[in-house]
C-alpha positions as CSV (number, residue, x, y, z in Angstrom):
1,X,3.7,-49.0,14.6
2,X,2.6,-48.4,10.7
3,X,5.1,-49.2,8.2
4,X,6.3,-46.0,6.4
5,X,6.2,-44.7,2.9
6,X,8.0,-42.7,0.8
7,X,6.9,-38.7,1.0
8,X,4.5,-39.1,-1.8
9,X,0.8,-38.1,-0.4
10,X,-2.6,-39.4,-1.5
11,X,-3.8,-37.1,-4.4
12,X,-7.1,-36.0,-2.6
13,X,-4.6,-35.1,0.3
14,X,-2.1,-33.4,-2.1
15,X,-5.3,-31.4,-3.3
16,X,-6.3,-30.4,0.2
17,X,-2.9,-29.3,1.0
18,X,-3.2,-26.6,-2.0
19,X,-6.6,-25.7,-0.7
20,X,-5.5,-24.7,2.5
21,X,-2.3,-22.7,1.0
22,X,-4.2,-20.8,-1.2
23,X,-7.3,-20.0,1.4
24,X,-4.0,-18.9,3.9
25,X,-2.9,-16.6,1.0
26,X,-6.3,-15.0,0.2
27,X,-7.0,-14.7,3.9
28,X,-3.3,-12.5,4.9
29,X,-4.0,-11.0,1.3
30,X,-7.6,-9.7,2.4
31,X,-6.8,-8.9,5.8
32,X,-5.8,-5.3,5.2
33,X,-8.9,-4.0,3.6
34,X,-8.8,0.2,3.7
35,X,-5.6,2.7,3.7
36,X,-6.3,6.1,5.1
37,X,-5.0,7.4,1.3
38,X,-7.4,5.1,-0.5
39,X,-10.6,8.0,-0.4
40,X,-7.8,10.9,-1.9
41,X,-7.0,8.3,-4.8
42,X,-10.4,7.7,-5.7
43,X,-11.5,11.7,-5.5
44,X,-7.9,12.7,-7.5
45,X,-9.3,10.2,-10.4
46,X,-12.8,11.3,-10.2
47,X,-12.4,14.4,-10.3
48,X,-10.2,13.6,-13.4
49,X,-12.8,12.3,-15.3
50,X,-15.7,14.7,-14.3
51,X,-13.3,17.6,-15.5
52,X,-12.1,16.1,-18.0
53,X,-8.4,16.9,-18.1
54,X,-5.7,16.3,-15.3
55,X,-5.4,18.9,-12.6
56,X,-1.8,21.0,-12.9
57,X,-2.4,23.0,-9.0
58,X,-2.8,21.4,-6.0
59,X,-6.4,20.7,-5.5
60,X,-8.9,19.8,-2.1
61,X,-6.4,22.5,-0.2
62,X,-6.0,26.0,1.1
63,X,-2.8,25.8,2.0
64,X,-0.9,26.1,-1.2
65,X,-4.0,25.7,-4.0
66,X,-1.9,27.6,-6.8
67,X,1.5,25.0,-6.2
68,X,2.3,22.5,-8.8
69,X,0.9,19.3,-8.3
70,X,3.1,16.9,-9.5
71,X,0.6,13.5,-9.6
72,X,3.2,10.7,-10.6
73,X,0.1,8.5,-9.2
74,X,-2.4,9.2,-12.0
75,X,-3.2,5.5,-14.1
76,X,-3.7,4.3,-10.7
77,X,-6.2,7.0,-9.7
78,X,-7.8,6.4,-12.9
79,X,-8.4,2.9,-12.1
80,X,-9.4,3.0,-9.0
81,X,-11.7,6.1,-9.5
82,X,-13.3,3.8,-12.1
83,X,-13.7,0.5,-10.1
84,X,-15.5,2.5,-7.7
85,X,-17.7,3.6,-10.2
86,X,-18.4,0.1,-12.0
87,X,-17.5,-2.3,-8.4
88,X,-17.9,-0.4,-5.5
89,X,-15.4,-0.2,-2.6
90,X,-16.0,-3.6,-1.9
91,X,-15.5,-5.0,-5.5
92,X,-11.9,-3.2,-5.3
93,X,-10.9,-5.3,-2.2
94,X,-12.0,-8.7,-4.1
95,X,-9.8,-7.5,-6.9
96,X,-7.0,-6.4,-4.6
97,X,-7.1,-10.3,-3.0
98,X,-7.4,-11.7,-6.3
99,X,-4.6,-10.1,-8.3
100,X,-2.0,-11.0,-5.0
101,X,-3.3,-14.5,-5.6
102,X,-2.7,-14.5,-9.3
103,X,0.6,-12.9,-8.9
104,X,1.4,-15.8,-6.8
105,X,0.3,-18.0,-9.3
106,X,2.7,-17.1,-12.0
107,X,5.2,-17.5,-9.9
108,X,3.9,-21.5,-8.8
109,X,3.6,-21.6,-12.5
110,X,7.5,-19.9,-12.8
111,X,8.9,-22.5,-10.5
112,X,7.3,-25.0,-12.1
113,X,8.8,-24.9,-15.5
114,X,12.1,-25.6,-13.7
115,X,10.8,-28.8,-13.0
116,X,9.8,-28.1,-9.3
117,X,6.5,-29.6,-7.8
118,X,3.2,-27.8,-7.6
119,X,3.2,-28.2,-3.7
120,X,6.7,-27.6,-2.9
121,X,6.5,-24.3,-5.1
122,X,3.2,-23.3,-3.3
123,X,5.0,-23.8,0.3
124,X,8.0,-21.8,-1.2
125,X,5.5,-18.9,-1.9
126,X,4.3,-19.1,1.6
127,X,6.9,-16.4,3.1
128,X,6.5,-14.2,0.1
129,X,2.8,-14.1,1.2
130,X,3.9,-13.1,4.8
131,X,6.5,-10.5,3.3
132,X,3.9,-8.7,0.7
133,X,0.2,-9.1,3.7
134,X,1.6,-5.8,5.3
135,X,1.4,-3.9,2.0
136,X,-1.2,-5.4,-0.3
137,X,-3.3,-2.5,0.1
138,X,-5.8,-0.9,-2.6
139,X,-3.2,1.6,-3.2
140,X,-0.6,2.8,-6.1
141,X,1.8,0.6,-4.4
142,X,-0.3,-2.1,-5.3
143,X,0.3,-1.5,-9.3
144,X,3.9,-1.4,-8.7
145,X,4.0,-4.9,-7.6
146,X,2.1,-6.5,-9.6
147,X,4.4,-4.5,-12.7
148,X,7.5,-5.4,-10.8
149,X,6.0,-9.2,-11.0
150,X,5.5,-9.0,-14.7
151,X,9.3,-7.2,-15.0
152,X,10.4,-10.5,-13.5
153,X,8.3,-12.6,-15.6
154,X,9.6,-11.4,-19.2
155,X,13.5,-11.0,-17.8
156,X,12.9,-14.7,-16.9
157,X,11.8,-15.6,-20.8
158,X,14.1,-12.8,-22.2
159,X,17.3,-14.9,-20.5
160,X,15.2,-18.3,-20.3
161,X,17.8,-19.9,-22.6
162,X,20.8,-17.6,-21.0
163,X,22.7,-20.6,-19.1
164,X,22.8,-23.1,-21.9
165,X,23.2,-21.2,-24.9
166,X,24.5,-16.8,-23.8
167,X,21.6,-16.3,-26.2
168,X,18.3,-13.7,-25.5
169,X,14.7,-13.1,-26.7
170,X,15.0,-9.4,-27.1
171,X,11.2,-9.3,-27.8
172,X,10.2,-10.1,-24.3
173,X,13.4,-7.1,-23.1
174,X,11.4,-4.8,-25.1
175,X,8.1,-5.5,-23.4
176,X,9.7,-4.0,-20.6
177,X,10.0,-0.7,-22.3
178,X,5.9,-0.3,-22.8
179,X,6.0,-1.8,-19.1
180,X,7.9,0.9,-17.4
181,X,5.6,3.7,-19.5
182,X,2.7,2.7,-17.7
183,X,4.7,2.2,-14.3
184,X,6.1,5.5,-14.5
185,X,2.9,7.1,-14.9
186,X,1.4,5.0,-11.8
187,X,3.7,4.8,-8.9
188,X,6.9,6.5,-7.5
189,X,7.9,2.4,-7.6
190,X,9.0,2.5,-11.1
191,X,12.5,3.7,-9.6
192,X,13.0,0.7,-8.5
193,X,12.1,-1.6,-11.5
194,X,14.2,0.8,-13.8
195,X,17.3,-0.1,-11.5
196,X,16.1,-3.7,-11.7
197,X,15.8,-3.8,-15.1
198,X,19.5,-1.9,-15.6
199,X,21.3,-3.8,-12.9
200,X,20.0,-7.2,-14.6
201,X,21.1,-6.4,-18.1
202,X,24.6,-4.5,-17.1
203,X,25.3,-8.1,-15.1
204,X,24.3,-10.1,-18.1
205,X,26.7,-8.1,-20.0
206,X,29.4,-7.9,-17.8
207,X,29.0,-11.8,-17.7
208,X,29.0,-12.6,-21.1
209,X,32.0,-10.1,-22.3
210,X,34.0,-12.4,-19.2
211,X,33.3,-15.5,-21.5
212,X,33.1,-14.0,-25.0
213,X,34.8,-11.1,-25.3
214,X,34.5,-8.9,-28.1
215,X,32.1,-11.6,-29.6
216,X,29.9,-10.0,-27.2
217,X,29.9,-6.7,-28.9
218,X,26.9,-7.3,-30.8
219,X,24.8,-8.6,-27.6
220,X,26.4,-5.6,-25.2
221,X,25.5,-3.0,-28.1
222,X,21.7,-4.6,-27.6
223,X,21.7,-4.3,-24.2
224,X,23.2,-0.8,-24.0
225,X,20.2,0.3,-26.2
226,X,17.5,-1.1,-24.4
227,X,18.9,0.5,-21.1
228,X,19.0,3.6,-23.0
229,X,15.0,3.2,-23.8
230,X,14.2,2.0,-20.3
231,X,16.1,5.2,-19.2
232,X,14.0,7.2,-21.7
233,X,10.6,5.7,-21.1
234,X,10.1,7.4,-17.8
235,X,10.2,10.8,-20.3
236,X,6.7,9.3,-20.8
237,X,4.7,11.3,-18.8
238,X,2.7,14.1,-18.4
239,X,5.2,16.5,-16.6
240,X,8.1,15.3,-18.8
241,X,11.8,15.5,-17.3
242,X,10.2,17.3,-14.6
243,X,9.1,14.1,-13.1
244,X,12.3,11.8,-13.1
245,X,14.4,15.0,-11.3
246,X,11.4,15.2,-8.6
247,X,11.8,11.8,-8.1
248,X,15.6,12.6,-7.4
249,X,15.2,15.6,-5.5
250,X,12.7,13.6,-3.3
251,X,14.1,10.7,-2.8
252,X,17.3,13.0,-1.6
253,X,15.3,13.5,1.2
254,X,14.7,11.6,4.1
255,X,11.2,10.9,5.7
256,X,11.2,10.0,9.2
257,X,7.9,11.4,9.8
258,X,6.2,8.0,7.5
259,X,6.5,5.4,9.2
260,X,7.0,3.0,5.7
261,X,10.1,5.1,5.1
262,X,12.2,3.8,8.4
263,X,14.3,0.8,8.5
264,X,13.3,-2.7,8.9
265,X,14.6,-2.9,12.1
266,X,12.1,-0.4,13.4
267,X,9.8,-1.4,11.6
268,X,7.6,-4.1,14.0
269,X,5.9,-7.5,12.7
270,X,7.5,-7.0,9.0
271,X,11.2,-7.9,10.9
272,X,9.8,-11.4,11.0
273,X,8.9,-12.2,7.8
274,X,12.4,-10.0,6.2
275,X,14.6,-12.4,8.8
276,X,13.0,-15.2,7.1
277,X,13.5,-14.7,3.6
278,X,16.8,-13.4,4.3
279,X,17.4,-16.7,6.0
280,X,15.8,-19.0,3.2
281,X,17.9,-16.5,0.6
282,X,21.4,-17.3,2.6
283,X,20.7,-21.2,3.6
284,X,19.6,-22.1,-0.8
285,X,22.6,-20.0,-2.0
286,X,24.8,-22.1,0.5
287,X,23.1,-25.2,0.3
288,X,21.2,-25.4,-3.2
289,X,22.5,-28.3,-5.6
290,X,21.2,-26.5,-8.7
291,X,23.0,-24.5,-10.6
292,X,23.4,-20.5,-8.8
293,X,22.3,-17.6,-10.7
294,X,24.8,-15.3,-9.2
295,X,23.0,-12.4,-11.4
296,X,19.8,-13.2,-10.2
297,X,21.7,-13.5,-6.4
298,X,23.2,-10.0,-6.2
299,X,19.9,-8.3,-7.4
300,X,18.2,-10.2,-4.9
301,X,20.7,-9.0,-2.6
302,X,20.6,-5.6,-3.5
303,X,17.0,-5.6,-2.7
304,X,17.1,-7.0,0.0
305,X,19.6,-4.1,1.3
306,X,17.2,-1.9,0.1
307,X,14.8,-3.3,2.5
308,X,17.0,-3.1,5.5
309,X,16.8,1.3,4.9
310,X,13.4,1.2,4.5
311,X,10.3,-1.4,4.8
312,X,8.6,-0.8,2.3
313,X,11.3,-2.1,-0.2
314,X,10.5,-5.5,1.5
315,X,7.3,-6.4,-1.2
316,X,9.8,-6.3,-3.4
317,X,12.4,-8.3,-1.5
318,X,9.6,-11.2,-1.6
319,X,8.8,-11.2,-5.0
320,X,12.3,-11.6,-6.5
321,X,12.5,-15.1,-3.8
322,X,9.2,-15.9,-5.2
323,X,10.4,-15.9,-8.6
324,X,14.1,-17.3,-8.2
325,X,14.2,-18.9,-5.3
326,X,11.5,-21.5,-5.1
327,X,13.9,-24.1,-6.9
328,X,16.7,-23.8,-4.4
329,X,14.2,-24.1,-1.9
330,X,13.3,-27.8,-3.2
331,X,16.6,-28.3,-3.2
332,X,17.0,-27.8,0.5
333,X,14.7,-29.5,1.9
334,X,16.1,-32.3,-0.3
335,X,19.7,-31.2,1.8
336,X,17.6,-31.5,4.9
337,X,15.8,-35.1,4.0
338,X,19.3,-36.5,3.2
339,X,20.2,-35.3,6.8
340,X,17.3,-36.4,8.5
341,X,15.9,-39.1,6.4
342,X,12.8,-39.4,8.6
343,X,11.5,-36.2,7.3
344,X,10.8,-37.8,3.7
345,X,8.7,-40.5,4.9
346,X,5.3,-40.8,6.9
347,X,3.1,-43.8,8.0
348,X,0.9,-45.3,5.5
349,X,-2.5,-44.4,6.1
350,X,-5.2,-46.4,7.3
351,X,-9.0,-45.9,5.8
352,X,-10.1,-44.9,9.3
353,X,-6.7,-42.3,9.2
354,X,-7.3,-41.3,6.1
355,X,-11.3,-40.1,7.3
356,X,-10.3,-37.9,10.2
357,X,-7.5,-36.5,7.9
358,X,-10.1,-35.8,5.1
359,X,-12.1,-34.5,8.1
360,X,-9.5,-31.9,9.6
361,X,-8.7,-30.5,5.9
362,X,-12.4,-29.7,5.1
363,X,-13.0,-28.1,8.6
364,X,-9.6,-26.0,8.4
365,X,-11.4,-25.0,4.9
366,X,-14.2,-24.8,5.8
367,X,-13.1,-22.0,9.1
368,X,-10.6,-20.2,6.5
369,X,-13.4,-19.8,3.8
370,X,-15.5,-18.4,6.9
371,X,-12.6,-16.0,7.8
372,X,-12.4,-14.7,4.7
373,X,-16.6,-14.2,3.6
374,X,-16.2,-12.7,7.2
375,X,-13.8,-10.0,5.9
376,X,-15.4,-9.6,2.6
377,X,-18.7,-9.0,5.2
378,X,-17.5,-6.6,7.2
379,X,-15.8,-4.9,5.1
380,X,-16.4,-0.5,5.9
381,X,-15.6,2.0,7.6
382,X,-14.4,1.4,11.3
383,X,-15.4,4.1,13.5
384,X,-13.2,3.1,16.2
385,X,-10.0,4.1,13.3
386,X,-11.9,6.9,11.4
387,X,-13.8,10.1,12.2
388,X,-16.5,8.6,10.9
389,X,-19.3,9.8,13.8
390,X,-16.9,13.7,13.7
391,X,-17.6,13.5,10.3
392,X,-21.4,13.2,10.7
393,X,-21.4,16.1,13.6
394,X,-20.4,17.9,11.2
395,X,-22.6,17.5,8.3
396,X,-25.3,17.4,11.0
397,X,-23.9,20.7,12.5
398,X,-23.1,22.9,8.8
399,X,-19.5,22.9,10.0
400,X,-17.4,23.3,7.3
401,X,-14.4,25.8,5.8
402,X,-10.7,25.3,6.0
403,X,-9.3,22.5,8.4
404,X,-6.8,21.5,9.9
405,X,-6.6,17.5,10.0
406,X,-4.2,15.0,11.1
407,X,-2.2,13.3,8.5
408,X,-4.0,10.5,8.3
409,X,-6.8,11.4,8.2
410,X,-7.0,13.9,5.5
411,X,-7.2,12.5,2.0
412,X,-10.6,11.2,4.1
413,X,-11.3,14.3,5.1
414,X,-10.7,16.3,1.6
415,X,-13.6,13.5,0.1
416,X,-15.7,13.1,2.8
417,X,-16.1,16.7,3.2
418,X,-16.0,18.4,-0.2
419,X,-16.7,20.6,-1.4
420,X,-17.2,22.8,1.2
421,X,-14.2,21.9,3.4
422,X,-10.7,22.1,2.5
423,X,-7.8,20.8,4.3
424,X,-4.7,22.3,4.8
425,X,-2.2,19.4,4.1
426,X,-2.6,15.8,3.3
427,X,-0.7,12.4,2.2
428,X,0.3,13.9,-1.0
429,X,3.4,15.1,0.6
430,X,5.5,17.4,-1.0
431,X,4.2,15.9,-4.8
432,X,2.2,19.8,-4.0
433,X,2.9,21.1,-0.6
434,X,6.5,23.0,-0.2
435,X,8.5,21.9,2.6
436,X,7.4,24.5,4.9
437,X,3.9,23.6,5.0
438,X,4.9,19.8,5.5
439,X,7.2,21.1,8.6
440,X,4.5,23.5,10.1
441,X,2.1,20.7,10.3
442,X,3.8,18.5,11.4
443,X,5.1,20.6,13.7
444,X,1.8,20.2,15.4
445,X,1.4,16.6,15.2
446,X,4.8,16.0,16.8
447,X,5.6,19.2,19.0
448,X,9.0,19.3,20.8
449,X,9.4,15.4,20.1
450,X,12.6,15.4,17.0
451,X,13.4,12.0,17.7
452,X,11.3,11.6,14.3
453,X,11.7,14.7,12.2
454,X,13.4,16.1,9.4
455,X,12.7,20.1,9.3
456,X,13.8,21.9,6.0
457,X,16.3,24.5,6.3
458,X,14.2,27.1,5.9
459,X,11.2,26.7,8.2
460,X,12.4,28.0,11.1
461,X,12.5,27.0,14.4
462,X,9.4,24.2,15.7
463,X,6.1,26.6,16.4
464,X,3.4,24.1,16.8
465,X,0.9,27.8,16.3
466,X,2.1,28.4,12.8
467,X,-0.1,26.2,11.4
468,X,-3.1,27.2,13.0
469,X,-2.5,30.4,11.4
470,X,-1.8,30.0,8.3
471,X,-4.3,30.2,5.8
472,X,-6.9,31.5,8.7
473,X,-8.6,27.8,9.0
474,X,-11.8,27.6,11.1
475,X,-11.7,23.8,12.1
476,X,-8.8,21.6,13.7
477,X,-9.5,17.8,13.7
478,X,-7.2,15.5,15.6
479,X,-6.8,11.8,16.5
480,X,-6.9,11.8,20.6
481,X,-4.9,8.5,20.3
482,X,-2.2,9.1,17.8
483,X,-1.7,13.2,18.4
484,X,-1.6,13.5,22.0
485,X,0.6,16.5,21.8
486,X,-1.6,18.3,19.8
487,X,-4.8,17.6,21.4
488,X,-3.1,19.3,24.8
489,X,-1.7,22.0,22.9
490,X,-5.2,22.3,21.5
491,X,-7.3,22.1,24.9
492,X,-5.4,24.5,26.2
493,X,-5.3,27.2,23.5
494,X,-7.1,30.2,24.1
495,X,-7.5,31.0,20.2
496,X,-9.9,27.6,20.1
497,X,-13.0,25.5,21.6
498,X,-13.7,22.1,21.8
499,X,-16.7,21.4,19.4
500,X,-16.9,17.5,19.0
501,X,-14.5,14.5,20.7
502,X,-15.4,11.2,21.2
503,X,-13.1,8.2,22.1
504,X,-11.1,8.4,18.8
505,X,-11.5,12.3,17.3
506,X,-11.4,15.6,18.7
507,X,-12.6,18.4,16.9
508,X,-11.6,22.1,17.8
509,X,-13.4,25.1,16.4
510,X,-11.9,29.1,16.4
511,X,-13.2,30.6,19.0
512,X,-14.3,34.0,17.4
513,X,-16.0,32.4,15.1
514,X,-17.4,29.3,16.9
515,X,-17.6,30.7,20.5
516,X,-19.4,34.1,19.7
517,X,-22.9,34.6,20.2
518,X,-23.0,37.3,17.5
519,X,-21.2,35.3,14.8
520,X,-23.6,33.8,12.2
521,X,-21.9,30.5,12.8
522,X,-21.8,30.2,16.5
523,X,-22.4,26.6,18.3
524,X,-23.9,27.1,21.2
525,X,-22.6,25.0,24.0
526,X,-25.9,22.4,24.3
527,X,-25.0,21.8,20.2
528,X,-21.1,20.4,21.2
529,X,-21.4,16.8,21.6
530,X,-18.1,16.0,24.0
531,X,-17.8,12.7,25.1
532,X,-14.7,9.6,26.3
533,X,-16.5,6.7,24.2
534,X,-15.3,4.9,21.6
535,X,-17.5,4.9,18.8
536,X,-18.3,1.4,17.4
537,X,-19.3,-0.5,14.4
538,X,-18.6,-0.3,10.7
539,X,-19.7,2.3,8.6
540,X,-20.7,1.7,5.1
541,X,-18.0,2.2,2.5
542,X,-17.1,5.2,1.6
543,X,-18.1,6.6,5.2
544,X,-19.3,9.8,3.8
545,X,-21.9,11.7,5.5
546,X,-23.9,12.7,3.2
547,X,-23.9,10.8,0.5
548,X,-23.2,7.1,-0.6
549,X,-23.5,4.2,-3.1
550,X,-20.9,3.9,-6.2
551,X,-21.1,7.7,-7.1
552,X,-20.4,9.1,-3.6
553,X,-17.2,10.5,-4.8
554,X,-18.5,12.4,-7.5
555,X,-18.2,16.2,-7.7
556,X,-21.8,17.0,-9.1
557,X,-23.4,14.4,-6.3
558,X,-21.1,16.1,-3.6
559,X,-22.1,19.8,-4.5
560,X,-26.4,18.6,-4.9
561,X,-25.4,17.0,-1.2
562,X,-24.1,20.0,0.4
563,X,-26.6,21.9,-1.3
564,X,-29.4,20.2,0.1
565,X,-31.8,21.9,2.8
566,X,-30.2,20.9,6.6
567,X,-31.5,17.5,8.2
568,X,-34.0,17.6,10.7
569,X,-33.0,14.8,12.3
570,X,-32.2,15.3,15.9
571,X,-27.7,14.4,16.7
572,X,-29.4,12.0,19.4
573,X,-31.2,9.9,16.6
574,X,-28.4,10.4,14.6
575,X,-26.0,8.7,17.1
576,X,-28.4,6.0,18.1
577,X,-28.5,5.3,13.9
578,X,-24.8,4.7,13.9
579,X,-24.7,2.4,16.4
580,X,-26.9,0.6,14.6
């Protein structure tokens, strides 16, 4: 047997080790390219900047095209509206990957100043990474963890000198105030900073008047006024108060119909990597021989709470351990090397060792690196998940007016098909659709089935025909997969006829205006392409079918589109082109 040596690694090794974190990272942080909300965002913040002043009505709609449209999503619209103007859809998935890795980063670089390794702090990250993969999507969500990150990083200098000397750097505090102005005014999220922020600086208070007393008086009076301007920087917005008692009156109600608004014990593969955090969080505060934060332990268990209502707190959940926890981390596995002393140590290497280790890092690189150009590839439209191939039936076909959509589906829908084609509700949720309309369709997308519903008050009982009424749409388009209620209430409604449906959507047409010989728009039957396959391959970003490149979203090329003479090309060479 090899003698042994201390847990110190060979630098090149110590290099590799890094390598292969960070290519793990980049890979779980790319791996969830599109959201079905992703096309709306981009078309809200286009349309922004071709009209040059924010809508105030719901727009893309039929349903309800005179409500209020309260946008609390509009700097991230804006951004991403312009990255697909400068970057393309692509470009905003490399920037996606790349902020979650430079988030990570400040928080290697955090633990670090606390005197903890490079490597350790980069394993310590490695759970946060599992925790934030499910919902590091190119969406507003996205900006409010990457401010919630920051949030952490200037409360961490504001109180940097907090355990050793009850003093504070105000000036990094008051960066929070400009902080929570821009949060506000991209993502619902900034709720959840704002209590942060408050919870953080009413503990530090309520620890310092324990030790000081009234010599706290001038620090609590500090603290009390930067609350106060935290409170009042969500003021900062376009809609004024209006926004911040949405926000309440929302956020009253619950959503069982979104699936990121259950509980973490429903909520699948995200269980895992909450059990483990929680685990790590319990096993440092009990075993850690640093010095506990107990501030910095409540808030992380209040968040962690949070999570345990509903999933999507759980980013949140992960970066607070990656910013305080990593130490403690170090600090048991230190526990765990005094217990099992075997676990510090490893065989010296031989040169001949040392090769085939070199070896197996740079082809685990080398396959990671290929995973993720592979994603970066392929990235597009997937026409086995999207209605990519319905879509292109119906360019192909002139179909167009008010429609009916499946949740999902719909901010796609609203961009794809502008401006001819309206939809009749979509993931903007009740920011500009009143309860009822939410209920009625989703009336149709669930049926009889409550187990997942919350119905307002005043909408009635369930009537899965309401919605196909409202409004007098002419088009219903539905995922056969996910809305299996609806497409049997569908095929078997007199009022409507199957136009399009392959293996993924199914496209219903009214009948009096679709099924009638004498109605200018009538399809005859040889023109309905119905069909069981799946479609296949990746459609290039955005999907559209009509137009493409980095200006597909904008109004003036959408309208010279769909005023264009019809395509001659025949559907059968238009199916066999996208298959290819």
């Amino acid at each position: 047997m090899h003698p042994t040596s201390p847990s110190s690694i060979p630098r090149w090794l110590h290099s590799g080790i890094l390598t292969l974190l960070m290519l793990v990272a980049a890979n779980l942080l790319a791996w969830r390219s599109i959201e079905p909300d992703l096309w709306g965002h981009i078309q809200y913040g286009e349309d922004w900047i071709h009209a040059g002043r924010m809508p105030t009505t719901a727009s893309h709609t039929y349903a309800t095209p005179e409500q209020p449209w309260v946008n609390h999503e509009n700097l991230f619209e804006l951004a991403v509206a312009c990255g697909q103007r400068s970057i393309g859809g692509c470009g905003l998935m490399i920037f996606k990957c790349f902020s979650g890795l430079w988030l990570l980063w400040i928080m290697v670089r955090n633990a670090s100043r606390s005197a903890v390794p490079i490597l350790v702090a980069t394993v310590a990250v490695i759970p946060v990474v599992a925790g934030l993969a499910e919902f590091w999507l190119m969406r507003p969500q996205l900006f409010s963890f990457l401010f919630f990150g920051i949030l952490l990083v200037a409360i961490d200098r504001g109180f940097r000198d907090w355990q050793t000397t009850k003093t504070v750097d105000l000036r990094w505090l008051w960066c929070c105030i400009p902080l929570m102005i821009a949060w506000t005014n991209s993502h619902g999220g900034f709720a959840a900073g704002l209590c942060v922020f408050l919870a953080v600086l009413g503990l530090r208070g309520i620890e310092l008047w324990l030790q000081q007393g009234r010599m706290a008086t001038r620090t609590l009076t500090q603290f009390a006024v930067l609350g106060v301007a935290a409170m009042l920087s969500v003021l900062v917005n376009p809609y004024g108060y209006e926004l911040p008692y949405w926000m309440l009156v929302s956020l009253s109600q619950p959503r069982p119909e979104v699936s990121e608004w259950a509980s973490i014990l429903d909520g699948g593969g995200v269980l895992f990597p909450f059990l483990a955090l929680s685990g790590l969080s319990l096993g440092c505060v009990c075993l850690t021989r640093f010095k506990r934060d107990w501030v910095q332990i409540i808030v992380l268990g209040l968040i962690a709470v949070q999570s345990i209502g509903h999933l999507r707190h759980l980013p949140f959940f992960a970066i607070a351990f990656g910013f305080w926890m990593p130490q403690h981390v170090w600090s048991l596995w230190h526990r765990l090397v005094a217990w099992r002393p075997t676990l510090g140590v490893h065989e010296v290497f031989t040169s001949r060792a040392a090769r085939l280790i070199a070896l197996e890092v740079a082809a685990v690189a080398a396959g990671l690196v290929g995973l993720l150009c592979s994603t970066i590839a392929t990235f597009g439209v997937d026409r086995s998940q999207y209605p990519v191939s319905a879509f292109e039936y119906m360019a192909h076909e002139r179909l167009n007016g008010r429609l009916v959509v499946t949740f999902d589906w719909a901010q796609y829908a609203l961009a794809a098909l502008a401006p001819d084609t309206t939809v009749g509700f979509d993931g903007r949720y009740d920011t500009c659709y009143p309860q009822t309309v939410v209920d009625m369709n989703f009336d149709l997308l669930f049926g009889s089935d409550m187990s997942r519903r919350h119905r307002g008050a005043e909408s009635g009982p369930v009537d899965s025909n309401r919605v196909l009424e409202f409004g007098n749409p002419d088009l219903v388009l539905m995922d056969c997969i996910g809305d299996v209620s609806a497409v049997l209430h569908l095929d078997n409604h007199p009022d409507w006829i199957p136009l399009y449906r392959d293996g993924r959507a199914a496209l219903w047409g009214r009948s009096s205006v679709f099924n009638a010989p004498a109605s200018p728009r009538y399809v005859a039957p040889e023109r309905r392409r119905i069909s069981a396959v799946m479609p296949e391959g990746i459609a290039a970003w955005p999907g559209f079918p009509n137009r493409s490149g980095r200006n597909a979203f904008s109004p003036s090329v959408a309208a010279n589109a769909s005023g264009a003479s019809r395509v001659s090309t025949s559907w059968t060479e238009l199916e066999a082109a996208s298959q290819r």
